[in-house]
Structures are given as C-alpha cells and as structure tokens.
Residue frames as qw, qx, qy, qz and C-alpha x, y, z in Angstrom:
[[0.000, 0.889, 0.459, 0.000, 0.00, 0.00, 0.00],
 [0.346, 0.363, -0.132, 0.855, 1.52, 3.51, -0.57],
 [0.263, -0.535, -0.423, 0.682, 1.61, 6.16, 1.87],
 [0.167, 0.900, 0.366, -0.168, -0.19, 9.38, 1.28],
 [0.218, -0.810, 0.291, 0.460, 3.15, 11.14, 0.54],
 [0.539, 0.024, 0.728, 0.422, 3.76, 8.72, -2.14],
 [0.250, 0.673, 0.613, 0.330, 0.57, 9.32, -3.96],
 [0.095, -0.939, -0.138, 0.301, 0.83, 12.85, -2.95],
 [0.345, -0.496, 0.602, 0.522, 4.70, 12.60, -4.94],
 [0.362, 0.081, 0.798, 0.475, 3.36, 10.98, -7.84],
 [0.270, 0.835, 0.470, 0.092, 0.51, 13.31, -8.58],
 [0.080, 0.901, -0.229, -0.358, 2.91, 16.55, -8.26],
 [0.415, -0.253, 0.673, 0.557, 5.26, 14.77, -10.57],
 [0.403, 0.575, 0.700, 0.129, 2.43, 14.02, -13.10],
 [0.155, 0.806, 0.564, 0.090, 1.63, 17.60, -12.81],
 [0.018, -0.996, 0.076, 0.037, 4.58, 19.56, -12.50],
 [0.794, 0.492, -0.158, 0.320, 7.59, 17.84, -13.68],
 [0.558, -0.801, 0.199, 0.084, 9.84, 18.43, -10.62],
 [0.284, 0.680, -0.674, 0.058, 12.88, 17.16, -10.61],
 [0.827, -0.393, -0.396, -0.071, 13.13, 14.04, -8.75],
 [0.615, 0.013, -0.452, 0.646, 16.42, 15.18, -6.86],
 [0.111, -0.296, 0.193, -0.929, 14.20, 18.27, -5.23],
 [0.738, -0.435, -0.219, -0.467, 10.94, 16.53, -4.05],
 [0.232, 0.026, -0.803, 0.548, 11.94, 15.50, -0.36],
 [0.266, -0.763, -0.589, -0.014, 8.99, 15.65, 2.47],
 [0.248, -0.613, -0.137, 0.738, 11.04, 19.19, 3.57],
 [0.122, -0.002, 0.281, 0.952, 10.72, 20.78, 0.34],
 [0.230, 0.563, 0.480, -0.632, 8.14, 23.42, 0.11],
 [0.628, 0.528, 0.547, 0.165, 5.92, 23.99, -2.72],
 [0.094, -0.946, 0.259, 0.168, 8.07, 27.66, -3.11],
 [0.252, -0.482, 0.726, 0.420, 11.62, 25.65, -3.75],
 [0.509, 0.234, 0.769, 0.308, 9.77, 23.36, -6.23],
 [0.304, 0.256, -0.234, -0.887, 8.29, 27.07, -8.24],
 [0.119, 0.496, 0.854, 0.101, 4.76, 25.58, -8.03],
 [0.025, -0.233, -0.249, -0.940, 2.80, 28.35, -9.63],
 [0.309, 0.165, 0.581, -0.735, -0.28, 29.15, -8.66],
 [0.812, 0.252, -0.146, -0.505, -2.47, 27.45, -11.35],
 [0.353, 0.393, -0.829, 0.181, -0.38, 24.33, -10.26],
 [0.105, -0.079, 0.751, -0.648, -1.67, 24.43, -6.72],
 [0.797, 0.086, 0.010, -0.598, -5.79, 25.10, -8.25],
 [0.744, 0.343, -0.522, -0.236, -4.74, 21.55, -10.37],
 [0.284, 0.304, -0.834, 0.362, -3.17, 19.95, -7.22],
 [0.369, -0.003, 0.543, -0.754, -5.72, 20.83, -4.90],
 [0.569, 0.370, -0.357, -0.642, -7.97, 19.45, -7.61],
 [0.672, 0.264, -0.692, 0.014, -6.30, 16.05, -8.03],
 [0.052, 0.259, -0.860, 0.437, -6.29, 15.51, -4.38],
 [0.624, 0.126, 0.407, -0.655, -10.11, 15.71, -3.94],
 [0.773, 0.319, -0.417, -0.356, -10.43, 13.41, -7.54],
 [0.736, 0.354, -0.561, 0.136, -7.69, 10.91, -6.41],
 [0.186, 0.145, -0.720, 0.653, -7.25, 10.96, -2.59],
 [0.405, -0.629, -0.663, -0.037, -11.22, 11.89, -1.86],
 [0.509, -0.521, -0.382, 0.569, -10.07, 14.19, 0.53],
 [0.216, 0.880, 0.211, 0.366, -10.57, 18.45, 0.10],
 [0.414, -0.640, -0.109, 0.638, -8.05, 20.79, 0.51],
 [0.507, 0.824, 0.224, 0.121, -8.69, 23.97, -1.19],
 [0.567, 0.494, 0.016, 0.659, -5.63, 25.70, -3.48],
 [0.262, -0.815, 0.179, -0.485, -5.78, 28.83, -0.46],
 [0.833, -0.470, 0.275, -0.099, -4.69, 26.21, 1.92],
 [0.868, 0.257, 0.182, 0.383, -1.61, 25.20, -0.24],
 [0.156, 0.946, -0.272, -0.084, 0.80, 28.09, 0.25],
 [0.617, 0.665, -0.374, 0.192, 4.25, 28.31, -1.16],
 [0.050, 0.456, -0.776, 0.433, 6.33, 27.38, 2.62],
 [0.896, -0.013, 0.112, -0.430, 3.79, 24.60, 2.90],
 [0.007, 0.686, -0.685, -0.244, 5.85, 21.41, 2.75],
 [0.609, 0.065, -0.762, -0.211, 5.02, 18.01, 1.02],
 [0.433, -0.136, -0.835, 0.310, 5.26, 15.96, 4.27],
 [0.225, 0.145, 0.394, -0.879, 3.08, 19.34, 6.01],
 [0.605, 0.097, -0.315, -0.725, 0.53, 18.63, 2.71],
 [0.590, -0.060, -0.770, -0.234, 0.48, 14.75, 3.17],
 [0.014, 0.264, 0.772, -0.578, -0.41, 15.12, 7.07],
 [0.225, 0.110, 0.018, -0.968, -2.93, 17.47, 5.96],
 [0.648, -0.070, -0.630, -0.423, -4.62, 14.98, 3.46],
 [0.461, -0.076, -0.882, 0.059, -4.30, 12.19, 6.34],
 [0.028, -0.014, 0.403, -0.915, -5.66, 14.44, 8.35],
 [0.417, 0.271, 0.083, -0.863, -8.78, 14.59, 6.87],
 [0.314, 0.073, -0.918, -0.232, -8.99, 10.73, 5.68],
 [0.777, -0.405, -0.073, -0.477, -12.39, 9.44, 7.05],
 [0.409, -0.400, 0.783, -0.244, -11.42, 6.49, 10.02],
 [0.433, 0.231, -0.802, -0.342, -11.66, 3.13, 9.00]]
C-alpha cells in the first residue's frame, strides 16, 4: 500500500515535472516554483484521487510536502 506522501509525490510529478532530486517531504511547494495554477490543479487532483478536500488557499508556497500529506491524512475518514 503507498503512503499518502507517495501518492501525494506521484501526482505533483504528473503535474509539475519536478525534478526528482528536489521533491523530499522538507521541500516546500516555493523551492519546487509551483505556480499558482499548479496548486488550483493539485488541490484538484487531491479531492479526484485521494477523496479528501483541501482547497488551493490552503496550499501556500512554505507549505511542505510531508506538512501537505499530514494534511490529506488528516482529513482521511477512520476506518
């Protein structure tokens, strides 16, 4: 099973063509120059593909991957 950070890695790859030697859980979406029609298209893809809403305002630029994938698990219904 992947971890939320995984799928949370493989959808900003998909959708913004990082690098792979910059995407750590400390980098913020700011060192990776995620624009801001990036973030609408992330925020997007998490509610399609994770279920789980966090709107693009909630995605700022010193947000960091591993801050965004607690977020999501945050907000995972319990099992």
């Amino acid at each position: 099973m992947t971890t939320t950070y995984e799928q949370l890695v493989a959808l900003l790859t998909k959708l913004h063509h990082a690098p792979a030697d910059r995407i750590r859980p400390g980098a913020t979406l700011g060192e990776l120059d995620v624009d801001s029609l990036t973030t609408v298209e992330i925020s997007m893809r998490i509610e399609r593909d994770l279920g789980v809403v966090v709107g693009d305002d909630e995605l700022a630029p010193d947000l960091t991957l591993g801050d965004i994938a607690g977020l999501i698990d945050s907000r995972q219904p319990a099992l």
